[in-house]
C-alpha positions as CSV (number, residue, x, y, z in Angstrom):
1,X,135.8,116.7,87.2
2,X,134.4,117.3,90.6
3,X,137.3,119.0,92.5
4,X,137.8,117.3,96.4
5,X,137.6,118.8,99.7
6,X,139.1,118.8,103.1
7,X,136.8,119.1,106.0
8,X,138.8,120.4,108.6
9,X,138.9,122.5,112.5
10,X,139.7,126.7,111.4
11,X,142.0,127.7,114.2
12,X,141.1,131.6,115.8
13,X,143.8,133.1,113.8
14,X,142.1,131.5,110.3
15,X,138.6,132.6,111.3
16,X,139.8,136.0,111.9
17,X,141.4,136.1,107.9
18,X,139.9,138.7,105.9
19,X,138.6,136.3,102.8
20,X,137.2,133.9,106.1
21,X,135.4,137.1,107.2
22,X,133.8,138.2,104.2
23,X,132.3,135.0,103.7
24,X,130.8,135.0,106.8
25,X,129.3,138.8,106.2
26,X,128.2,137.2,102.5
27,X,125.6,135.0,105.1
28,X,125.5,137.8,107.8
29,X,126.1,141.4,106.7
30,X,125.4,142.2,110.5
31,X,129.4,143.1,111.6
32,X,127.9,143.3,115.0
33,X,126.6,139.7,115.3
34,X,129.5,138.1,113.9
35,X,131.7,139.6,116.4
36,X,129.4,138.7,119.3
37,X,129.3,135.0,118.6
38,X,132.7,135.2,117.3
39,X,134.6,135.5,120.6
40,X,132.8,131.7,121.5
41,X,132.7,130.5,118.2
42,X,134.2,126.8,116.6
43,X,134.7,127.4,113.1
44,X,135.4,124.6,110.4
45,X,135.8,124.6,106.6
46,X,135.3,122.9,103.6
47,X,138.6,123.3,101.6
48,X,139.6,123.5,98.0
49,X,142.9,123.5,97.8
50,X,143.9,126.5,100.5
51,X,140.5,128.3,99.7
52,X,138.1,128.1,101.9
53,X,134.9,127.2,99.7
54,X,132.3,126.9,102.6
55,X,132.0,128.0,106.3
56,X,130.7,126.3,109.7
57,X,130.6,128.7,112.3
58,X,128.6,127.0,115.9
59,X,129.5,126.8,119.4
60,X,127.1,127.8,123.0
61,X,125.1,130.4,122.2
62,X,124.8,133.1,125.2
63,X,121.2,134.0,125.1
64,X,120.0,130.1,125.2
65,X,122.8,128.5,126.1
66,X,122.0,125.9,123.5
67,X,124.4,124.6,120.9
68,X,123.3,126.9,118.1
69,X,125.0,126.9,114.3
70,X,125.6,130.4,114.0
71,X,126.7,130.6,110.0
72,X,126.7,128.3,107.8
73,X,127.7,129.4,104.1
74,X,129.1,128.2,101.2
75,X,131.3,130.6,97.9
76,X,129.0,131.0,94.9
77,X,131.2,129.0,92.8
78,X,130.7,125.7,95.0
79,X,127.0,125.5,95.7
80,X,124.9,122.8,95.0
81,X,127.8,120.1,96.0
82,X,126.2,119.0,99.1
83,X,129.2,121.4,101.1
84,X,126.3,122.6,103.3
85,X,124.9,119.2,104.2
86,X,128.4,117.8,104.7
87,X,129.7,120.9,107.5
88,X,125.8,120.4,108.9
89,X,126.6,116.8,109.2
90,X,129.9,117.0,110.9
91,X,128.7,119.0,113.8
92,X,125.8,116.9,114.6
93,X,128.2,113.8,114.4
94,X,131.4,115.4,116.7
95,X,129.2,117.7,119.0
96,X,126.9,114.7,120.5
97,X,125.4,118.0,121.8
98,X,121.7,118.0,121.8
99,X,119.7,120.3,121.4
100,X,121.1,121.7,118.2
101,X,119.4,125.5,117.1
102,X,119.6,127.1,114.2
103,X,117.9,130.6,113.2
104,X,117.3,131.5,109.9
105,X,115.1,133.9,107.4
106,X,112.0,132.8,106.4
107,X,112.6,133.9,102.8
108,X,115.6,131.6,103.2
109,X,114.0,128.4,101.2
110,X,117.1,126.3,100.1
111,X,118.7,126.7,103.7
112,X,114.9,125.8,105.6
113,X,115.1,122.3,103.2
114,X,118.4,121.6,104.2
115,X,117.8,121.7,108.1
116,X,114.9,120.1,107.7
117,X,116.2,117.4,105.6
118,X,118.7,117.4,108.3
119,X,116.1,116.3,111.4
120,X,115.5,120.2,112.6
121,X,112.3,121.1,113.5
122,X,110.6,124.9,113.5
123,X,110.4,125.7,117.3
124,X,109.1,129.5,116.9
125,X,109.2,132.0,114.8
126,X,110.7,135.8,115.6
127,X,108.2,138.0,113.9
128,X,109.8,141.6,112.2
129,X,113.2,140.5,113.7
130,X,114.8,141.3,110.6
131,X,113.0,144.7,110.3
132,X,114.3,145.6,113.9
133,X,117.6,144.4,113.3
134,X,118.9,145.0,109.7
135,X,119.7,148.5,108.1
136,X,118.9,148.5,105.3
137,X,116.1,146.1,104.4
138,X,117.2,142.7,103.2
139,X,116.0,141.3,100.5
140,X,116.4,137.5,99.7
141,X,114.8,135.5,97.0
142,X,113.3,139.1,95.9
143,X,111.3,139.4,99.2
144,X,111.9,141.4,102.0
145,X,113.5,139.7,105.3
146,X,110.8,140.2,108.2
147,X,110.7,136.9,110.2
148,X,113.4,134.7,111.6
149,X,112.6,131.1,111.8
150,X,114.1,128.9,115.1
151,X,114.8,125.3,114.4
152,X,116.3,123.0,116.5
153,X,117.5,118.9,116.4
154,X,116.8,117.1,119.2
């Protein structure tokens, strides 16, 4: 049985909740960034029950001033259920803000088909921005992070 979920707003105080937080580290182990875009930050969630099984985190971003998705991550046990798509969907559709960006790694192949499934569009690319900005390496998909890709809906 496919279990049902509530697509709702996360108020401040629910963001801020420990399990809400290390979900968004699980997408973003930089502490830094997710308290930088966390003071202007929307949040909504995909709920099971009262656990939240995946994470929407957008609002105006400060160095573009663009409407930029800055997380976007779903639990292990409730991927592949369209969750992503769905939170992706919902903020195109109640925003009406255009244009939409989104950054991402370029070893990051399941969340680059979902944008671009989605309408988004590679603007630029940020070469050896992960190099300069994580400690330690990341690895994803068993390659080492360099390059962040922009993408943006218009």
């Amino acid at each position: 049985m496919n279990p049902s979920f509530i697509i709702r707003n996360l108020s401040p105080a629910e963001t801020a909740a420990p399990a809400v937080r290390r979900l968004l580290i699980e997408s973003d182990p930089d502490y830094r960034s997710i308290n930088q875009y966390g003071r202007n930050a929307c949040a909504i969630a995909a709920l099971y029950e009262t656990q939240v099984a995946a994470l929407c985190a957008f609002g105006k971003s400060e160095q573009s001033g663009l409407l930029e998705i800055f997380n976007l991550v779903v639990q292990q046990q409730f991927r592949r259920r369209g969750l992503a798509g769905q939170l992706l969907n919902y903020v195109i559709k109640h925003t009406k803000s255009r244009p939409v960006r989104v950054g991402t790694g370029s070893t990051s192949f399941a969340a680059l088909a979902l944008y671009q499934k989605t309408g988004f569009r590679i603007v630029a690319v940020e070469r050896d921005y992960f190099v300069r900005t994580s400690r330690p390496p990341m690895i994803e998909n068993g390659i080492q992070l360099h390059d962040r890709l922009l993408l943006e809906l218009w």
